[in-house]
N, C-alpha and C positions, 0 to 999 in steps of 0.2 A: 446256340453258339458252339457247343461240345461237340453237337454231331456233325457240323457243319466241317469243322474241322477236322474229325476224324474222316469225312470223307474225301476231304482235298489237304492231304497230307503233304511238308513243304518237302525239299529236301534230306534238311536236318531231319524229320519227325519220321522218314520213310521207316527207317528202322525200328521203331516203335509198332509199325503195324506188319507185321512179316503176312500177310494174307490181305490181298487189296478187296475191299466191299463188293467188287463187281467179278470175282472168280467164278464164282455159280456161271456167269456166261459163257466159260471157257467149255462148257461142257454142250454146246452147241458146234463151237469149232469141232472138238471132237468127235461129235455125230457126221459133220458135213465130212470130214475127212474121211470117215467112214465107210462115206455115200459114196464118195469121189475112187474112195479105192474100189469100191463093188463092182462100179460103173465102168472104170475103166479096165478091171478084170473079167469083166464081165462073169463076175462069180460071187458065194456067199462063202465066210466062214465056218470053222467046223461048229460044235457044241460050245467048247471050249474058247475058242477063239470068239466068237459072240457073247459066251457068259462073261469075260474080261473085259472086253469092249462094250457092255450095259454098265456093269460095277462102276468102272470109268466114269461115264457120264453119272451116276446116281449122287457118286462119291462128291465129283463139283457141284452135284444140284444140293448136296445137303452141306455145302463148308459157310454157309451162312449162320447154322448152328452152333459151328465152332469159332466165329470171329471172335467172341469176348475173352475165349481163352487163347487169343492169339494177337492183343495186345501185350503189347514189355511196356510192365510199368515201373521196372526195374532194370535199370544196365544189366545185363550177366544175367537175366533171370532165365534159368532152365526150363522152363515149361512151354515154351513153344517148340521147342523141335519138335517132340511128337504131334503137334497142333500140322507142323511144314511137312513131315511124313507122312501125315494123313492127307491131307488135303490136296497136298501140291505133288508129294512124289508118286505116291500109293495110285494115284488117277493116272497118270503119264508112264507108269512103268506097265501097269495092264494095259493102254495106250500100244506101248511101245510090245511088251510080248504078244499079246493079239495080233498085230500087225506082222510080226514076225512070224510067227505060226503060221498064220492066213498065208506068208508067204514061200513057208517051206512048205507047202503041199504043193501039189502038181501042179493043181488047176488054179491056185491062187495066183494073186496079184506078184510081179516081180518085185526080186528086191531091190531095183532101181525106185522103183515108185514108193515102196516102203522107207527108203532114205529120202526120196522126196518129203514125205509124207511128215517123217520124223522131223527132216530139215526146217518146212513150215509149222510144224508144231515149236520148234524151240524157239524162229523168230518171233512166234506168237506169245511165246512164254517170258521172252525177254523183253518182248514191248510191254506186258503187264505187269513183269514183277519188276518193273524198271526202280533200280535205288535200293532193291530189296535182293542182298549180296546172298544169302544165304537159302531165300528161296529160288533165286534162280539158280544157282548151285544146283542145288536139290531137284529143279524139274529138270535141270541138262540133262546130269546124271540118271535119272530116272526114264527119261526119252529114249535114251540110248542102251541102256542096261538091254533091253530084249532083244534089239539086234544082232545087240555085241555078244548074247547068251547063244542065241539060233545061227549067227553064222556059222561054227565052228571054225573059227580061223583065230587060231594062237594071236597072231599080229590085234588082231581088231580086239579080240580081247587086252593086252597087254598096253596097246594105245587108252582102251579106256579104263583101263585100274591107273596109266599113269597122269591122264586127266581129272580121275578123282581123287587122285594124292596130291597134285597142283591144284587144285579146286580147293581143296581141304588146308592146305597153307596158308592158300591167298586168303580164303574165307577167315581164318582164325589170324590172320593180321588183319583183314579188314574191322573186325571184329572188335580185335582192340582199338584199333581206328576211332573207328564209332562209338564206345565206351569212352574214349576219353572228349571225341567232340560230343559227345553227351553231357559228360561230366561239366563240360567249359558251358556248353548251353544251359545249363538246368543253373549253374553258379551267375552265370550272367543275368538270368533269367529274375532270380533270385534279387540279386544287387538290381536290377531295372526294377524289377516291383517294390522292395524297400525303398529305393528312391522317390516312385511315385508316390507311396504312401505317405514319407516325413513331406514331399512338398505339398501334397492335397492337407494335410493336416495344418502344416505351417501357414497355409494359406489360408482354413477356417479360423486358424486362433486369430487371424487382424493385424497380425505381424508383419507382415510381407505379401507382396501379389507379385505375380509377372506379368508380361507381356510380350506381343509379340509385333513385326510390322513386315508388311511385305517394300518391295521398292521403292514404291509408290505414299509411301508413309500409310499406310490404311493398317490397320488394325485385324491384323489373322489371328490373335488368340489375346486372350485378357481374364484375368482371375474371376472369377463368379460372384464375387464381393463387391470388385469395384462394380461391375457391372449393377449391381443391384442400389450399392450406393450414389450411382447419377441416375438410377432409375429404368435401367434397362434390362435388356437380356442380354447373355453372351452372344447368342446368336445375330440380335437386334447393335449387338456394337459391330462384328464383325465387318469387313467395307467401309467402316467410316474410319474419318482423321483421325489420329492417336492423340493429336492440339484439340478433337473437341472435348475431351476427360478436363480440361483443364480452362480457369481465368486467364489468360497470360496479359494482359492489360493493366494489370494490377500495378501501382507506385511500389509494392511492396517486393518485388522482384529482387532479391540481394543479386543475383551475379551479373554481370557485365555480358556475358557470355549466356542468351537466353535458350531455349529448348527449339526455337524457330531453327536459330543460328545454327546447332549440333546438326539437327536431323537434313537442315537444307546444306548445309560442307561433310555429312556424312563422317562426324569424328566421334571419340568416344567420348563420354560425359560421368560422372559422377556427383551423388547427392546432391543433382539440385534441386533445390526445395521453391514447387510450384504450388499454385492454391487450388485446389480441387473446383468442379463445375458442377456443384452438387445443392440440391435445393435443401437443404438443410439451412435451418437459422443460425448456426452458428461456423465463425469460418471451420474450412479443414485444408489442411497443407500437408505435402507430401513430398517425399523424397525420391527422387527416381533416378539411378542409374541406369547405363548402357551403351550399348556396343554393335559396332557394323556388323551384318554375319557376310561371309564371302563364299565362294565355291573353290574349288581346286583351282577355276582358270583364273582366281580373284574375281568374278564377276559380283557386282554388290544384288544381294539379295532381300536387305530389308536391314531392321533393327530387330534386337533382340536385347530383354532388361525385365529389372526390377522395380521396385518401389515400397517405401514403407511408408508408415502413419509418422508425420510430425506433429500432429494438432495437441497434445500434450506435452511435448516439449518444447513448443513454442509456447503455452501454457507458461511452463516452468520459467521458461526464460524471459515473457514477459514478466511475469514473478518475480525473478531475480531482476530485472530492470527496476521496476517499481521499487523492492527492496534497499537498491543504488541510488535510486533517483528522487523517490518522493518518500516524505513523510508515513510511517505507515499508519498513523494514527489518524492526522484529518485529511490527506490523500493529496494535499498540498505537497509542491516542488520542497525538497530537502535544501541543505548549507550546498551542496557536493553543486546542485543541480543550478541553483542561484547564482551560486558564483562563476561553474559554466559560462551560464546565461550573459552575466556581466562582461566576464571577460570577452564575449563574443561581439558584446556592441562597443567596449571601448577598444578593439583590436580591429574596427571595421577597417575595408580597406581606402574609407574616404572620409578625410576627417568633420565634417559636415555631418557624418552620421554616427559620431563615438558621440552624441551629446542623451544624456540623461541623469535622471533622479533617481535617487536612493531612498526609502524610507525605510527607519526602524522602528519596530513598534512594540511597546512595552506593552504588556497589562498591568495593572493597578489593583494592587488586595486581592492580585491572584492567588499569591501563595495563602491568605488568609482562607482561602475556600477548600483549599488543598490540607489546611491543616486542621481547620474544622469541620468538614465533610469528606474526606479522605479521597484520596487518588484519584478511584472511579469516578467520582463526579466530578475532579478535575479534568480529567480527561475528558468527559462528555460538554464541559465548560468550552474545550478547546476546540473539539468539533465544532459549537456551534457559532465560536467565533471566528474558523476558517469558513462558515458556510457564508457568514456577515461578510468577512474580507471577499470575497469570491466576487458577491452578487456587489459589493461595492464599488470595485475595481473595475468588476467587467472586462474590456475587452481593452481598457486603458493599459496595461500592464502586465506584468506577472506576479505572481504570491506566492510568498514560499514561509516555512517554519523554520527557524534555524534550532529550534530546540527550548524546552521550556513553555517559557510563555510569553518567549520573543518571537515576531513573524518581521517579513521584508516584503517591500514592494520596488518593485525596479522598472518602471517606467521610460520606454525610449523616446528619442529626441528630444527638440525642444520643447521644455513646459516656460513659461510663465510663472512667477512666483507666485502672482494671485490665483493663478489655477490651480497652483499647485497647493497654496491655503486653504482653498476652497474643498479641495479633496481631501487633506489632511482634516480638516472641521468635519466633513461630512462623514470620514472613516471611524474618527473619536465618536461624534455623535451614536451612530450605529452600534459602535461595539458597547458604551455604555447603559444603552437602553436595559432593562432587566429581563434574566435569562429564566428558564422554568429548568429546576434540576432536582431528578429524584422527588417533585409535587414541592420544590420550595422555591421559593421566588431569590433568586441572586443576581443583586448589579453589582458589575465592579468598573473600572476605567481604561483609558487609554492613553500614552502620551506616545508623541513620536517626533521623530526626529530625522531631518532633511536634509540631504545634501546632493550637488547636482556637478553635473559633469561635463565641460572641462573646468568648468570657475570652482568647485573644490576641489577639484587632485583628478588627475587622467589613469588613474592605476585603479583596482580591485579592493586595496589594501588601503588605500590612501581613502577613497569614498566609503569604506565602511566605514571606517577609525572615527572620521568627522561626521559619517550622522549618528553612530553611539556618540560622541560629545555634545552632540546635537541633545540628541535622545537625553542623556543629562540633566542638559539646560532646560530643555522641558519639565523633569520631574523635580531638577530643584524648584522652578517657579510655580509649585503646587499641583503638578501632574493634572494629568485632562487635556493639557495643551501641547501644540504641536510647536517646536523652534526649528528656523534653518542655522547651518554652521557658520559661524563667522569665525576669524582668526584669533580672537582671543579665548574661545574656551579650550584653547589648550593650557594656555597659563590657568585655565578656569580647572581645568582635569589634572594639570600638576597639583595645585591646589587643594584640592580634592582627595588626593592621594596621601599628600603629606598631611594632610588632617587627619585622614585614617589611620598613616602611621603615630601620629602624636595622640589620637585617642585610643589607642592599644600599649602604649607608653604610662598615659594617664590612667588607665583600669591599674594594669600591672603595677603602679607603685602610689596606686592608693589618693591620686590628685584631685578625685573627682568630689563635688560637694553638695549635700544636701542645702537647700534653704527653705523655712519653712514662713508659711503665709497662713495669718490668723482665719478662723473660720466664727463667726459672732452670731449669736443668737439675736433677732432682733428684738424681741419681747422685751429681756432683759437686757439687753447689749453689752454679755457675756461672753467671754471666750470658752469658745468647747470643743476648739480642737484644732490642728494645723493641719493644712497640705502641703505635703514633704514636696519639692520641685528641684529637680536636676541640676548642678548647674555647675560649669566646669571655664576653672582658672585657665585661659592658656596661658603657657609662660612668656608668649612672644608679641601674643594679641590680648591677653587680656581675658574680662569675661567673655563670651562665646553667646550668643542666642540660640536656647534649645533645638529653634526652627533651623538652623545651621548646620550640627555636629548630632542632632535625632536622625537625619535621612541616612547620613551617615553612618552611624550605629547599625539600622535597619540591613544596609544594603551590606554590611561589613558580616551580619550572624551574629553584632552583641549585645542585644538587645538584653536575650536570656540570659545571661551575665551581669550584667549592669543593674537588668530589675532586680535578681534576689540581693546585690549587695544591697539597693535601694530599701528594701524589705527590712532588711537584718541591722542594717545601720538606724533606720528609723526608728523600729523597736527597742534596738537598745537608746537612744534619745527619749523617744517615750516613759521608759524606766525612771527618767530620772525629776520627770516630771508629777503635779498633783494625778490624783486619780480619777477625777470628773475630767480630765482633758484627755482627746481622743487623737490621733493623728491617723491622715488617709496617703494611700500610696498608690500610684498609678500602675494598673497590672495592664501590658499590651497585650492583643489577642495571641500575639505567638506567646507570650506565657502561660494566657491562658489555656490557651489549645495541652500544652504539656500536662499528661496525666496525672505527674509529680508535685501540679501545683500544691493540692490541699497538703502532702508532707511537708514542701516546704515552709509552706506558710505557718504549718504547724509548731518544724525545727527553730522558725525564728521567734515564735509566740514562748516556746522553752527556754530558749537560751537567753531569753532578755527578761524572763518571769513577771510578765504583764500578764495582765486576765484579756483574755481572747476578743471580749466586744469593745476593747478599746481602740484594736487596730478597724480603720475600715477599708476596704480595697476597691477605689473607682475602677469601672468598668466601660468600656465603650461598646456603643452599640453595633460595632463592626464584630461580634462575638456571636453574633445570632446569624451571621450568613448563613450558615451550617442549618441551624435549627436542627442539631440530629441529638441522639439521644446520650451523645457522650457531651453536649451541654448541658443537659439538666443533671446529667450523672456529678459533675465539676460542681455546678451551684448549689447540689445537695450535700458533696464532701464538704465544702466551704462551711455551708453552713454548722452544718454538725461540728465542726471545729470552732463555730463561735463565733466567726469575726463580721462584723458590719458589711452591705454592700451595696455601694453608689452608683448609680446611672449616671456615668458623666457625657458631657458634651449632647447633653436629650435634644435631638429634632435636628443633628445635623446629620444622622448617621443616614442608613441606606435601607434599614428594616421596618416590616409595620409593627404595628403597636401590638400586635397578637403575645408578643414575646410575656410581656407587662404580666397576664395571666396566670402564667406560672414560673416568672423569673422574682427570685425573693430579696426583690431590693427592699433598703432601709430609708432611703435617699433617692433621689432625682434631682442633679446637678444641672440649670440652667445655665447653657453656651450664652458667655459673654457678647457673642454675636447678635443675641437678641435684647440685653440690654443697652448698645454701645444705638444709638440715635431712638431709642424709646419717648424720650422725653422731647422730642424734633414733630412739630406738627404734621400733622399726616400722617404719622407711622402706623404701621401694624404690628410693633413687634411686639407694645403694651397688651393688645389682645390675646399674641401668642404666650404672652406670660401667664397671664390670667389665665387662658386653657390650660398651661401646663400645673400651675397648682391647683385648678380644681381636679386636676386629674388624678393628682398626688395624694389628696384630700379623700379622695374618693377610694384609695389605697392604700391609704393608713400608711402612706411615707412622707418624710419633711422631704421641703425643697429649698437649694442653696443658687442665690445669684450668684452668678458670678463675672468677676471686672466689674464692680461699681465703683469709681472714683468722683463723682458730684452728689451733691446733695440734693438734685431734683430726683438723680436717679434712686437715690437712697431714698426720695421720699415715696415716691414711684411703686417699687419693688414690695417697700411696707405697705402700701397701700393697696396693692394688690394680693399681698397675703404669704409674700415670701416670707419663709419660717428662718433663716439663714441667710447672711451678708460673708461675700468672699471677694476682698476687691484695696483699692490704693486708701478706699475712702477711710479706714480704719488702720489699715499698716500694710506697706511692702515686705516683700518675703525677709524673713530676717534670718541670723545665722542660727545654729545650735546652742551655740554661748549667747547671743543677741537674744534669741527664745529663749531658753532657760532665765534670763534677765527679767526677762519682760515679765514671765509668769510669778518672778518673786515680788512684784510690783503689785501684783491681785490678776484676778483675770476680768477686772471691767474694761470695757472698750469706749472710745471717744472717737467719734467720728470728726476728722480734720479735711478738708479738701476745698477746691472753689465753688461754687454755689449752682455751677451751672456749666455745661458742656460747651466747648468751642469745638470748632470742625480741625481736624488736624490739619496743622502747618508745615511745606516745605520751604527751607530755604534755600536762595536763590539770588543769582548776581544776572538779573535781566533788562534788558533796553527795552522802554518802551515810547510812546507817542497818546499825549492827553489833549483832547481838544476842547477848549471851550469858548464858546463865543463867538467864537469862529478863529480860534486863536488856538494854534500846537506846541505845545511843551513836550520837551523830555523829562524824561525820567528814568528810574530803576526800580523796582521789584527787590525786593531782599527777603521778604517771604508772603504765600502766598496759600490759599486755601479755596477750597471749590465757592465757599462764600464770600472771601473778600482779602486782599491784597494790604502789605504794607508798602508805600512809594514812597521814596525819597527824591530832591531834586527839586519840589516845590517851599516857597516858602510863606507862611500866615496865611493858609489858603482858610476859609470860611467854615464854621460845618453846616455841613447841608448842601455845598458847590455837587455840582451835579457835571461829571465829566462822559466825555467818549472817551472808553480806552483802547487803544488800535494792540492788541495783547500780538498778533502776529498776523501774516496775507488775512484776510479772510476772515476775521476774528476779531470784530467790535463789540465790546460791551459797556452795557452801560454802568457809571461808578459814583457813589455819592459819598463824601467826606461824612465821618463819623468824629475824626478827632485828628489834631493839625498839632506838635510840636516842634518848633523853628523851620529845619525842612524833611521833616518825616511827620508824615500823615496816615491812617488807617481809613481805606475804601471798604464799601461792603457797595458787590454784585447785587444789580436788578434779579439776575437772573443767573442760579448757581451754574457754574463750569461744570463739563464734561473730565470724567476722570478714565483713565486708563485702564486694563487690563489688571495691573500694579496696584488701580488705590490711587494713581497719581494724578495730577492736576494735567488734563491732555489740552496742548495747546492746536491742535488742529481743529479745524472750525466744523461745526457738526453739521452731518446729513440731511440734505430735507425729508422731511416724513413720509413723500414716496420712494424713494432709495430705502428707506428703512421696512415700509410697507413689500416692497418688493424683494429686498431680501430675508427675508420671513418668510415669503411666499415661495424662493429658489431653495433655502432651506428644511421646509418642509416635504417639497415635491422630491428633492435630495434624499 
């Protein structure tokens, strides 16, 4: 490449080589001149005249020698003129005096032919040092010097001193001349190679590519990058479409204005971001500006641009979307996104299509998992029950987290209420089933809550509000279950409210009140101890049922509050009783879960100066969700402090029995659930007693029934080996002052109550239709039970009449008089009634046992 160029020097560079590569041939011209003058003088030179005209020729046969020191690699560098004197002038001035000698002798060649001679030598000189101002100078001058010497003529000398004084001007401008277009060249030159270099660089780092395109949209230059990233070669894109680099089909096209459109209207374009054509698995997008290029006439010559990498800021910005839009914990739609969503189908533009469901949905002993197993495995809880919402919902819907351990389902169009039960049963089901977390087995529940669009409210705000009321109604009716919104639980959520305000009234000025309910040893049928129980005056309603103004507490944060006065209150009661009696106090899992518990229970075992195994503290077995190591830490502070500890409510909780091992209870409190129809043929629940104090037995703990109010149940419980009676059958909860009473009376117990359990009774002002004989009577209902009815309306009916009772559409049963006075009579059911969700007496007539068989079957496959 060097030489190449030193031998076809452009313009600009002529100056640079002041001696052209091919001067050695000049010394062939100068032989044929030579020849030419002999020939046509038919004569030879002197001695002299020949030794100059040899030198001559030698002199250009040997300037190839000198070419290296006749490079300027420096503007102004001095060292070529003697390089130009030698080579250039030194040969043409012996040239030139030889010729003139040869021509002032007699017999030589004339001086016409010698000016000839000279004359073709200069146009010879000037064709080869063309560009090259200072060597043709120099051979003019030198051509002519011997002429101008052997003429003897004043004039021709004086002509040529004044052409080498003009020679020597122009030359020393030109000079500067070319030093400064040297100077401009080498500085351009410079700034053109720096540029090349930041873009060849910026182009390896991944940053930016260019391209190029001829008229015809085809592809004349293209970064080496991109090329290689669709898999080609530069060379190999060269010719083709600049649209084959790129998807452009893609939905995902943000401009309006696509790359087609630019390049076929010939406008300029800026950053628009195209998807790359590139066999990589993962997408890539890129940003590509550019621009017409045109000629002087404006004639369009193609495109000319850029392009960068977007594939990570697209990245980012799905990122931040996601960030916006979903959940970032279980990847569910966020509040922001949901409500979006909503607003979007009840703002359709055709009111046929603003119709759908809302659901909200609680968990149930969420926060107990969170407070007994910490964060982390709430969070991993959460995960798994968006993965459940997900695969439940399907493609019915959408699912979103609004925060917590509340999610939403927003369902369009019309549903049906049964489908929409049916889905709500099926969502509950699912999320309750048991979760594996951190190697420990945790179920917890669900309740939700339903509301639908337009029939409850046509707004965003209006369909949340009623299915959290909803959501409510659910969790007061014992959570698990799903309610739709009806119109009155707003009075139901007023309600609600001002409870909570009236029981933050009642803490604060001390209204709340302990009662205590005897605990009886059955051996001796001794009292040996009370259970402290809740129970709170309202001033407007009265007493309150725990199950009323407990969910409340829960949902309000004062739960922790309430237990330790509960704690601190009892103790000091305690105090003032014998010392063989014990009193027990309900600690919930969020008191449990507090680290603080053993101080506190300490603080109040101090300040009431009881001995520590007198207080005992029931426990429920919602305390072992956790099963982690800061439970056994609590039950080991407990104990060390002294105080008794009761398994309450055994067999209804959610944990298996592994806990039993190393949980150091004193007690195993039998759920009144299993003694309440024990004594009812058929049951199972006598058995499950029986398991539960062999189990006890086997444990070295007593076990306490509890709710016995008859005395088949009392004989029952004794008979199975309950060690403790807690129940009506012996005494209702009494006061502090009513306790204290009672204890100064002795601590024996008497068992009082009916003999024998009846099914509970509602009352009731109903119309009915008795047939007998073929003969219909009315009647009324005024209370009624899954076994058997009181009627009014008849009068001195038989006992033993045997009637049809038409209870409602659908719903005959059969009824046999048990007892008749004037016109009220007591029926007892062939065949016990169907009860409600509630416990209550349902009067819709019951399903045949393939409807039942069959939904078990939809259920399951659910």
């Amino acid at each position: 490449m060097v030489s190449a160029t030193a031998a076809r020097p452009s313009a600009e560079d002529a100056q640079a080589e002041v001696i052209p590569a091919g001067w050695r041939f000049f010394a062939g011209w100068l032989s044929a001149l030579f020849a030419l003058m002999a020939v046509a003088s038919a004569s030879l030179p002197d001695m002299v005249a020949g030794a100059m005209a040899c030198v001559a020729v030698m002199v250009c046969l040997a300037s190839t020698k000198l070419l290296p020191f006749a490079v300027r690699r420096e503007v102004g560098e001095w060292r070529h003129y003697p390089v130009i004197v030698a080579t250039i002038g030194l040969p043409l001035a012996l040239f030139g005096f030889s010729a003139a000698r040869w021509a002032e002798a007699l017999s030589g060649p004339s001086w016409a032919q010698v000016v000839a001679s000279c004359g073709i030598l200069s146009m010879l000189a000037a064709v080869v040092l063309t560009s090259r101002l200072l060597s043709m100078l120099t051979a003019l001058a030198a051509v002519w010097i011997g002429p101008a010497f052997y003429s003897n003529s004043l004039q021709a000398q004086s002509l040529w001193g004044v052409g080498m004084l003009l020679g020597v001007l122009i030359a020393y401008r030109e000079v500067g001349n070319a030093r400064l277009r040297a100077e401009a060249r080498l500085s351009r030159e410079q700034e053109q190679h720096r540029a090349e270099e930041m873009l060849a660089e910026y182009e390896e780092t991944g940053q930016g590519w260019f391209w190029e395109t001829d008229r015809r949209g085809q592809i004349t230059y293209i970064s080496r990058r991109i090329a290689e990233l669709v898999g080609k070669t530069q060379a190999g894109l060269e010719g083709r479409p600049f649209t084959d680099l790129f998807e452009l089909n893609t939905r995902e096209q943000e401009s309006e204005r696509t790359l087609v459109f630019h390049l076929s209207t010939r406008s300029s374009f800026q950053d628009l971001q195209v998807r790359a054509a590139t066999d990589e698995e993962e997408e890539r997008w890129w940003s590509i500006t550019g621009r017409p290029v045109l000629d002087q006439f404006n004639n369009f010559l193609g495109f000319r641009g850029s392009g960068t990498d977007l594939t990570e800021t697209r990245k980012s910005q799905r990122h931040v979307v996601e960030l916006a839009r979903f959940d970032s914990l279980t990847k569910l739609a966020n509040r922001f996104q949901m409500s979006e969503w909503l607003e979007k189908i009840l703002s359709a533009p055709r009111v046929e299509n603003r119709a759908c469901a809302v659901f909200l949905l609680d968990l149930d002993r969420f926060k107990q998992v969170n407070d007994t197993m910490g964060h982390p495995a709430g969070d991993a809880l959460l995960r798994q029950v968006a993965d459940r919402l997900r695969s439940t919902v399907g493609n019915a819907g959408r699912v979103g987290r609004l925060g917590g351990d509340e999610f939403q389902v927003v369902l369009p169009g019309h549903q049906s209420r049964e489908e929409l039960a049916q889905l709500a049963c099926r969502i509950i089901e699912s999320l309750s089933q048991p979760y594996s977390i951190e190697g420990s087995r945790v179920t917890i529940g669900a309740s939700a809550g339903i509301a639908l669009a337009p029939d409850d409210g046509c707004t965003s705000e209006a369909l949340i509000r009623n299915a959290d009321l909803a959501l409510y109604a659910a969790k007061d009716g014992g959570r698990g279950r799903h309610h739709f919104y009806a119109k009155d639980l707003h009075s139901d959520a007023q309600e609600r409210q001002q409870l909570e305000h009236d029981l933050r009234d009642a803490i604060a000025h001390g209204n709340l009140e302990l009662h205590y309910q005897p605990q009886v040893r059955l051996s001796t049928e001794q009292i040996t101890g009370f259970e402290a129980l809740l129970r709170w005056k309202h001033p407007r309603l009265g007493y309150l049922s725990p199950a009323k103004f407990i969910p409340v507490a829960e949902d309000a944060g004062l739960i922790p509050q309430i237990g330790e006065w509960a704690m601190r209150t009892a103790c000091h009661a305690l105090a003032q009783w014998p010392e063989e009696v014990r009193v027990a106090v309900n600690v919930s899992p969020l008191q449990f879960a507090n680290p603080a518990l053993p101080a506190i229970v300490t603080s109040a075992i101090a300040a009431s100066g009881i001995r520590a195994d007198r207080l005992e503290l029931e426990i429920t077995e919602s305390v072992f969700l956790g099963d982690d190591k800061s439970t056994e830490n609590t039950f080991a502070a407990l104990k060390r402090v002294g105080v008794r500890l009761a398994l309450d409510d055994f067999g209804t909780g959610y944990s298996s029995l592994g806990y039993l091992k190393s949980a150091p209870f004193d007690k195993i409190k039998i759920d009144q659930g299993f003694v309440r129809g024990a004594t009812i043929s058929g049951s199972r629940n006598g058995a499950i007693i029986a398991s539960i104090v062999s189990l006890a037995e086997a444990l070295g703990m007593e076990t306490t029934a509890e709710g016995v109010e008859t005395f088949d149940e009392l004989d029952l419980v004794r008979t199975l080996g309950c060690s403790h009676v807690q129940g009506y059958i012996y005494e209702t909860p009494l006061t502090e002052a009513a306790a204290s009473a009672r204890l100064q009376e002795g601590i024996s117990a008497i068992a009082r109550g009916p003999k024998s359990a009846r099914a509970p009774r509602q009352t009731m002002f109903r119309r009915v239709v008795l047939e007998y004989d073929g003969q219909d009577y009315d009647g009324t209902i005024r209370n009624i039970s899954y076994t058997g009815a009181m009627v009014e309306g008849l009068w001195n009916v038989p006992q033993g009449t045997v009637f049809a009772l038409q209870l409602s559409e659908g719903l005959l049963v059969q009824a046999t008089c048990r007892w008749c006075n004037e016109d009220r009579m007591g029926v007892e059911f062939a065949q016990p009634l169907p009860l409600d969700e509630n416990g209550a007496v349902s009067f819709s007539p019951p399903r045949p046992v393939r409807d039942k068989l069959e939904q078990a079957v939809l259920r399951k496959a659910g």
